[in-house]
N, C-alpha and C positions, 0 to 999 in steps of 0.2 A: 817234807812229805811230798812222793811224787802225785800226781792226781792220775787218775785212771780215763784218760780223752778217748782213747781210742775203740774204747765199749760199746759207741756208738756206729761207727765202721763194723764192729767185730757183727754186731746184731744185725745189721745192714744186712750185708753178707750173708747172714746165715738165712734170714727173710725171704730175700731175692734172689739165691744161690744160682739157680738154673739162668736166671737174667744177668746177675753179674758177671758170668763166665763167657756167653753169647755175645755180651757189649765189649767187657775187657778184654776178652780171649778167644774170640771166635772161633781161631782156627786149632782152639784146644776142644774147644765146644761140641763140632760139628763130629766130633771122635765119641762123645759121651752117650751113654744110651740112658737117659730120664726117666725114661719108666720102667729101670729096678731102682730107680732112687739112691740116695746118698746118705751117708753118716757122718756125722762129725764127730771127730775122734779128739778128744779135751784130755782124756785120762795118757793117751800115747803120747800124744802133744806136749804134756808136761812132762815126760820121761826122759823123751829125745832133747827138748828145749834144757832141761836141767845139766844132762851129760853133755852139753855142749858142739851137739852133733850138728844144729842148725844154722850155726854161725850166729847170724843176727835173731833175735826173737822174732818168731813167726804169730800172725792172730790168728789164723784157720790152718789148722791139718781134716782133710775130708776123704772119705770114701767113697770111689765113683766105680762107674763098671761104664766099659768101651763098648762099643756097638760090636763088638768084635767076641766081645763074654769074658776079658779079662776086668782083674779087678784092681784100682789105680789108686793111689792116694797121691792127693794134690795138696802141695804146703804153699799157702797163701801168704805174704806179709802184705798190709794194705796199707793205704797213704796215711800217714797220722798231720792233725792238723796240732801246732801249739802256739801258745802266746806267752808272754808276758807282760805286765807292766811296762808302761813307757814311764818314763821320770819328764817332766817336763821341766 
């Protein structure tokens, strides 16, 4: 059974959105306009991820708008952290 790690990333992210993008992606950032806000798109995201459009599995597909008035969706995949068991 796989365990589900990266939920914690995934929330992160959705949290701090405007901050995560500023620190990761500045210069994706300084293009976004913030105050029409953003959507997180879950239902499209599982559409695309299922058909195999995205290649690797992505944890955020979002809705943003450019200082410019178009409107952008950014597909995220974030760091996943994993372990397992050492055998000593």
């Amino acid at each position: 059974m796989r365990g589900r790690y990266d939920e914690g990333w995934k929330e992160t992210i959705r949290t701090f959105f405007p901050h995560f993008l500023s620190f990761f992606f500045p210069s994706i950032a300084q293009h976004i306009d913030t105050s029409k806000g953003f959507d997180f798109l879950d239902k499209e995201l599982g559409r695309i991820s299922r058909k195999g459009l995205t290649g690797r599995r992505a944890d955020t597909l979002a809705k943003v708008y450019l200082k410019n008035g178009e409107e952008q969706w950014l597909l995220i995949h974030a760091v996943e952290s994993q372990g397992s068991k050492v055998e000593r």
